[in-house]
C-alpha positions in Angstrom: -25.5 -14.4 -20.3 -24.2 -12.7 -17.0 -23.0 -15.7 -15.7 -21.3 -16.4 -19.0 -19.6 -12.9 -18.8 -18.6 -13.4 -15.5 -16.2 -16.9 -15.7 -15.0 -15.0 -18.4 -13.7 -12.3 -16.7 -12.7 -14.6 -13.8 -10.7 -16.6 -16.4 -9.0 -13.5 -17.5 -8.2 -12.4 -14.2 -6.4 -16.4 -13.6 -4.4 -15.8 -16.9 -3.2 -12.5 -15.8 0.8 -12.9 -14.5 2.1 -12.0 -11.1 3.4 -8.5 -12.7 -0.1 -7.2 -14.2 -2.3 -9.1 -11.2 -0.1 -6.6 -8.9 0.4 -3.6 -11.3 -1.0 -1.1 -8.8 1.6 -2.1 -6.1 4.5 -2.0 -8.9 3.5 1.7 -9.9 3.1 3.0 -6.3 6.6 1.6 -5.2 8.0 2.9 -8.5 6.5 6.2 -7.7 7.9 6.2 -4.5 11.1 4.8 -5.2 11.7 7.7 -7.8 11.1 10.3 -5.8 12.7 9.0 -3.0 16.0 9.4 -5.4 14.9 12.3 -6.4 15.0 13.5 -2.9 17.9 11.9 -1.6 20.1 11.2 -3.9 20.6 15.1 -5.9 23.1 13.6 -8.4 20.8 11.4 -9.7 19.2 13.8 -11.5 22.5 15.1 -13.1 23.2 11.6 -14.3 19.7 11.3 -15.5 19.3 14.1 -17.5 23.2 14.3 -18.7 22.1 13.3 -22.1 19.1 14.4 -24.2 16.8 13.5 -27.0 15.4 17.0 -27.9 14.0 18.1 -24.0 13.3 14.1 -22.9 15.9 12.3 -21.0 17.5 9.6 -22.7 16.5 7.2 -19.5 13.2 8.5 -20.0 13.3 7.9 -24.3 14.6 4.3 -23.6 11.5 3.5 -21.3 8.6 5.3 -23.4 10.2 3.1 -26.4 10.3 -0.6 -24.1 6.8 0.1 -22.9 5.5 1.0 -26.6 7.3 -1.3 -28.7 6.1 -4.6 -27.0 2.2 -3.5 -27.7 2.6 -2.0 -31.0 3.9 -5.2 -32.1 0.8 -7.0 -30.9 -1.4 -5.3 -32.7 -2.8 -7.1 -35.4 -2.2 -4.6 -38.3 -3.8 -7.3 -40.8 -7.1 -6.9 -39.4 -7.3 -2.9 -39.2 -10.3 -2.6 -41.8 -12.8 -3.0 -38.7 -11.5 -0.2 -37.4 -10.8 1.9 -40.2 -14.1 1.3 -41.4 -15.4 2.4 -38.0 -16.5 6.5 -38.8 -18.4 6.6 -36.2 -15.5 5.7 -33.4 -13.5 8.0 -35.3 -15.7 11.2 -34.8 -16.4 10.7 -31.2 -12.4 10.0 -30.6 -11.6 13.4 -32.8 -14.9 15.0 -30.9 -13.4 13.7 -27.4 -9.8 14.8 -28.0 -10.0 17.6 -29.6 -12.8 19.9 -28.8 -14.1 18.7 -25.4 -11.0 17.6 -23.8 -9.1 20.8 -24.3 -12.1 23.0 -23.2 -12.7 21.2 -20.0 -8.9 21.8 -19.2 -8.9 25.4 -20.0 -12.5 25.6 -17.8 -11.3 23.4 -14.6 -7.8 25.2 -14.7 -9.8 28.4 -14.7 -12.2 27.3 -11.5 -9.4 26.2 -9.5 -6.8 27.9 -10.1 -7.9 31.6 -10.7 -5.0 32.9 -8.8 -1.8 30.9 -10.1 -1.2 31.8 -13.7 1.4 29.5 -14.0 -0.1 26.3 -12.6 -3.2 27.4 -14.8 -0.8 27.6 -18.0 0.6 24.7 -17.0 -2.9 22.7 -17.1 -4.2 23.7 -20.2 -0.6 22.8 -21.8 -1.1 19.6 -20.3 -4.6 19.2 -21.8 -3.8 20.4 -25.0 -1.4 17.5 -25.5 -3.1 13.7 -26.0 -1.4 11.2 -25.0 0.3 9.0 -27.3 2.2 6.1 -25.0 1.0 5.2 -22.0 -2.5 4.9 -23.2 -2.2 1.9 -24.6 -0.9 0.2 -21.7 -4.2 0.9 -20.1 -5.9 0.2 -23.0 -4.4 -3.1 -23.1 -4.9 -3.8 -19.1 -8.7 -3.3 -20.0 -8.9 -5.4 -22.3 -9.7 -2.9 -25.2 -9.6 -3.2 -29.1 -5.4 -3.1 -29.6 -6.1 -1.9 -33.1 -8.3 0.8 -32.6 -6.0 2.0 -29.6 -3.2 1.6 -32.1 -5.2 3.9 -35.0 -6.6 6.2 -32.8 -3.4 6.9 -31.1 -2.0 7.8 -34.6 -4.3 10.0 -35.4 -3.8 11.9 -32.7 -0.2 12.3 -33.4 -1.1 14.0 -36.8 -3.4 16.3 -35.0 -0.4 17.2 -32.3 1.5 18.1 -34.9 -1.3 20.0 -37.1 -3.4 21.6 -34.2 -1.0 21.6 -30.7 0.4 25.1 -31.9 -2.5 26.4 -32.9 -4.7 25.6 -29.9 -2.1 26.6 -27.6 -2.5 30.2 -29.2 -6.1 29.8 -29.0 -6.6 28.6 -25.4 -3.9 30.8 -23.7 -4.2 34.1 -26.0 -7.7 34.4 -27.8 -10.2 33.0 -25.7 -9.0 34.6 -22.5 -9.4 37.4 -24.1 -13.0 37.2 -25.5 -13.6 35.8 -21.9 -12.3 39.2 -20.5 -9.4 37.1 -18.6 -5.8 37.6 -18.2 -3.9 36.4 -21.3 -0.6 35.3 -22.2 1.5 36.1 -25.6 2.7 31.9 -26.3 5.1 30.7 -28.8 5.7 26.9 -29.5 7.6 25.1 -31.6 5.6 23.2 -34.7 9.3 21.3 -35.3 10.2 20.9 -31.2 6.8 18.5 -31.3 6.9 16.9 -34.7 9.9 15.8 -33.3 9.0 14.5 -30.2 6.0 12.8 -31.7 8.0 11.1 -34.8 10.6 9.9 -32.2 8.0 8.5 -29.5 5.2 7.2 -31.8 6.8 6.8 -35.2 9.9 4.3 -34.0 8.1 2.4 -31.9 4.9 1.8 -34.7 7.5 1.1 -37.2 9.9 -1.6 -35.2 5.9 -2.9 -34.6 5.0 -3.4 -37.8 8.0 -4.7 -39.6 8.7 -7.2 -36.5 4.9 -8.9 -36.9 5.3 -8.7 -40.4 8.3 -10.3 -40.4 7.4 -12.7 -37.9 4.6 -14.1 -38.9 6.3 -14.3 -42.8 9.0 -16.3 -40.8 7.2 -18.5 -38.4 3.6 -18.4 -39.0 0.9 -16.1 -37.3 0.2 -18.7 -35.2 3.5 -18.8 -33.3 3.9 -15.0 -33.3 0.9 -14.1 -31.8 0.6 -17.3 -29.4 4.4 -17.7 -28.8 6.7 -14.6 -29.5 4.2 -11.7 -28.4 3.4 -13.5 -24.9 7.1 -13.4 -24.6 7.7 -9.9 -25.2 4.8 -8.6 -23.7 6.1 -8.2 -20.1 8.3 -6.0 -21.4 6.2 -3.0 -21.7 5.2 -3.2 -18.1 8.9 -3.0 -17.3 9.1 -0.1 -19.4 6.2 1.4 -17.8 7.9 1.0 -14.4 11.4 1.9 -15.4 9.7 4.8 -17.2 8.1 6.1 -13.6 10.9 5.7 -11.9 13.0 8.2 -13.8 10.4 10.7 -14.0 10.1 11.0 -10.6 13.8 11.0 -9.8 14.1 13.9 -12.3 11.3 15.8 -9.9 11.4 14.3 -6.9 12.4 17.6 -5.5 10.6 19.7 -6.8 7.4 17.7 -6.1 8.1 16.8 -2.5 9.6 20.4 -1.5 6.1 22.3 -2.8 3.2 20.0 -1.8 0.9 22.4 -1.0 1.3 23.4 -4.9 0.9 19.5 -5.9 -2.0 19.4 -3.9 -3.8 22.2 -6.1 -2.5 20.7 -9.2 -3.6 17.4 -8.4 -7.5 18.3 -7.5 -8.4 19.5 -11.2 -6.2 17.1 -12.9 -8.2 14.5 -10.6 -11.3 15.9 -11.9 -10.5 15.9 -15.4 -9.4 12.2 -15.9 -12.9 11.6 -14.0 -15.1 13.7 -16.5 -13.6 12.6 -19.4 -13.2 9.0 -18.7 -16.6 9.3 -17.6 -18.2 10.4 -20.9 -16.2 9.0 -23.3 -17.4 5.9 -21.7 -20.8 6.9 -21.6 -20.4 8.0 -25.6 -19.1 4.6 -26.5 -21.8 2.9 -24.7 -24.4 4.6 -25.8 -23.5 4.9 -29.1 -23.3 0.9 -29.1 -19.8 0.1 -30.1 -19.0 -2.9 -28.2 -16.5 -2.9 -24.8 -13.6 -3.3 -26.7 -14.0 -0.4 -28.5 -15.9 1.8 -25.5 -12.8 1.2 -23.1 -10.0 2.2 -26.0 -12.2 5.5 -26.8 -12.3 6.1 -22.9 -8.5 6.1 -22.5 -7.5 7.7 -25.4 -9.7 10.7 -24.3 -8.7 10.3 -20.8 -5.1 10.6 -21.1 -2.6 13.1 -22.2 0.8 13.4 -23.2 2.9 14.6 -20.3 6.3 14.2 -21.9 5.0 17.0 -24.6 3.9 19.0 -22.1 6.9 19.1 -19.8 9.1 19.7 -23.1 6.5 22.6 -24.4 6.5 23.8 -20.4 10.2 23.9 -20.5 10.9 25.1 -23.9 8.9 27.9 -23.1 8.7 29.0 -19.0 11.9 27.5 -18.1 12.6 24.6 -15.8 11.8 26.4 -13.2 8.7 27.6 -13.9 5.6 26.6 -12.8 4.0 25.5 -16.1 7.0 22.8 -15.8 5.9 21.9 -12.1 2.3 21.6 -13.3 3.6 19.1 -15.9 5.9 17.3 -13.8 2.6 16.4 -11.3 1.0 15.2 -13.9 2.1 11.5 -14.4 1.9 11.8 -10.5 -2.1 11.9 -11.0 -2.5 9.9 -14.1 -0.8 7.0 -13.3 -2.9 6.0 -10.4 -5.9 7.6 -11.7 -5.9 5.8 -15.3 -4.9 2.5 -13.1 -7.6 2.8 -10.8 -9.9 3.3 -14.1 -8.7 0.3 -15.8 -10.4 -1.9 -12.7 -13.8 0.5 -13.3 -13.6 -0.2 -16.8 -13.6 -4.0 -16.3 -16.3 -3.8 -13.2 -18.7 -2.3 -15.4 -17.9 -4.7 -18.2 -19.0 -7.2 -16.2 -21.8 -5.2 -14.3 -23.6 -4.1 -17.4 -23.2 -7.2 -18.9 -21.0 -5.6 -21.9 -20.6 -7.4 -25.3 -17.3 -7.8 -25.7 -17.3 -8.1 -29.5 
């Protein structure tokens, strides 16, 4: 059985295309490359941010909708009853995102950063708001269940919408203050995120749907998902890229003129992807749910949605503020972080001899 389980993986790993064998190298010179521009080219930023969807950069809407699209149309919408059907996944995902990953936010932005009430407001923004885009580009890379990714990443979206203003209150007004902590009197906008998550979820899961729907209708499902979909699917890697790039450009300055703030950002956002990762992994496995299934629960808890969170940050502190910087560092840390997890998800996969059904 191991030996089985390993050619597999090797065979994976010989399928893969020069883009994804080398991801890690694409990201960090993206990463650099944007704030390089950010840094040395100041009118960049003007040109970046001259136009607006709500408080996103258009560059930046364009590449959350080239990375999405190209995996939402993969997803094999047909065969969702296995997932649906799935209660137990669905608990530990709601459990994971909204109750633990939101507490251990609020408590690690707390340990480490008792002294900066911005940075510390910033971090339990940023963990208040589960991700909804860029998780299932690493759920993909680990080879995860595409249509549990795709269903769990929905229901999240409801829950931003229903819950994000109402925790916010909870987490930066009320429990501080049973805590005996400093609070802080919050307002966010139900409408400002609706938005947000309509535009960045919603377009992309509906150009999804009705293009493998039509597809296969047109052409079989054998061509789709064997001819089109390979075809397409580089795409959201580009987006991904293209999508780094910007943000950094928009904040290369402010992220390379404060590093000693970055640097105490970074440490409990570093922390957090760990912990989480770590036992919604540990949830899935134990709870017997197959890899597929294990790795897509692990990312969906581990990530968060730092395009909400700069907006909130913004909408509320100001551009300035540091609540904004604390979300602007934040695709700074994930990116590598969730990477570098994608290659732990597959070692143990392999290590623990992981059915992959």
């Amino acid at each position: 059985m191991t030996t089985k389980t390993h050619i597999s993986d090797e065979q994976v790993i010989e399928k893969l295309s020069f883009l994804d064998r080398f991801l890690p190298v694409w990201i960090v010179i993206a990463m650099f490359g944007g704030l390089l521009i950010g840094r040395y080219i100041p009118d960049a930023q003007t040109w970046l941010d001259a136009v607006k969807l709500g408080q996103t950069s258009l560059p930046i809407a364009f590449g959350l909708l080239l990375m999405m699209y190209p995996v939402l149309a993969k997803v094999r919408y047909e065969d969702m009853s296995h997932v649906t059907g799935d209660r137990k996944l669905l608990w530990l995902s709601l459990v994971l995102n909204w109750l633990i990953g939101p507490l251990l936010m609020f408590t690690l932005a707390w340990i480490f950063l008792p002294d900066q009430p911005a940075f510390r407001t910033g971090l339990i923004v940023i963990g208040l708001a589960r991700c909804i885009a860029m998780v299932l580009i690493w759920n993909d890379l680990a080879c995860g269940d595409r249509e549990a990714g795709a269903l769990l990443v929905a229901i999240n979206s409801v829950f931003q919408i229903l819950a994000y203003a109402l925790l916010g209150w909870f987490y930066l007004a009320v429990l501080p203050g049973w805590l005996g902590l400093d609070t802080q009197d919050v307002a966010f906008s139900t409408w400002e995120i609706t938005k947000a998550v309509l535009f960045f979820l919603g377009v992309p899961l509906a150009l999804g749907f009705f293009t493998r729907k039509i597809g296969i209708k047109a052409k079989g499902r054998d061509w789709y998902d064997n001819t089109f979909a390979p075809k397409i699917g580089p795409f959201a890697l580009y987006g991904l890229l293209f999508t780094i790039v910007v943000m950094f450009a928009l904040q290369g300055d402010a992220i390379t003129s404060d590093l000693g703030s970055v640097a105490r950002i970074a440490i409990p956002m570093l922390v957090y992807f760990a912990i989480m990762w770590s036992i919604a992994f540990a949830l899935g496995y134990k709870s017997r749910l197959g890899y597929p299934k294990t790795a897509t629960l692990a990312f969906t808890a581990a990530g968060n949605n730092f395009e909400l969170a700069i907006a909130v940050s913004i909408g509320v502190w100001g551009i300035t503020s540091g609540q904004a910087l604390a979300g602007v560092v934040g695709p700074l840390i994930e990116v590598p972080a969730l990477v570098a997890l994608v290659y732990v998800s597959l070692w143990l996969r392999r290590k623990l001899n992981y059915s992959k059904h």
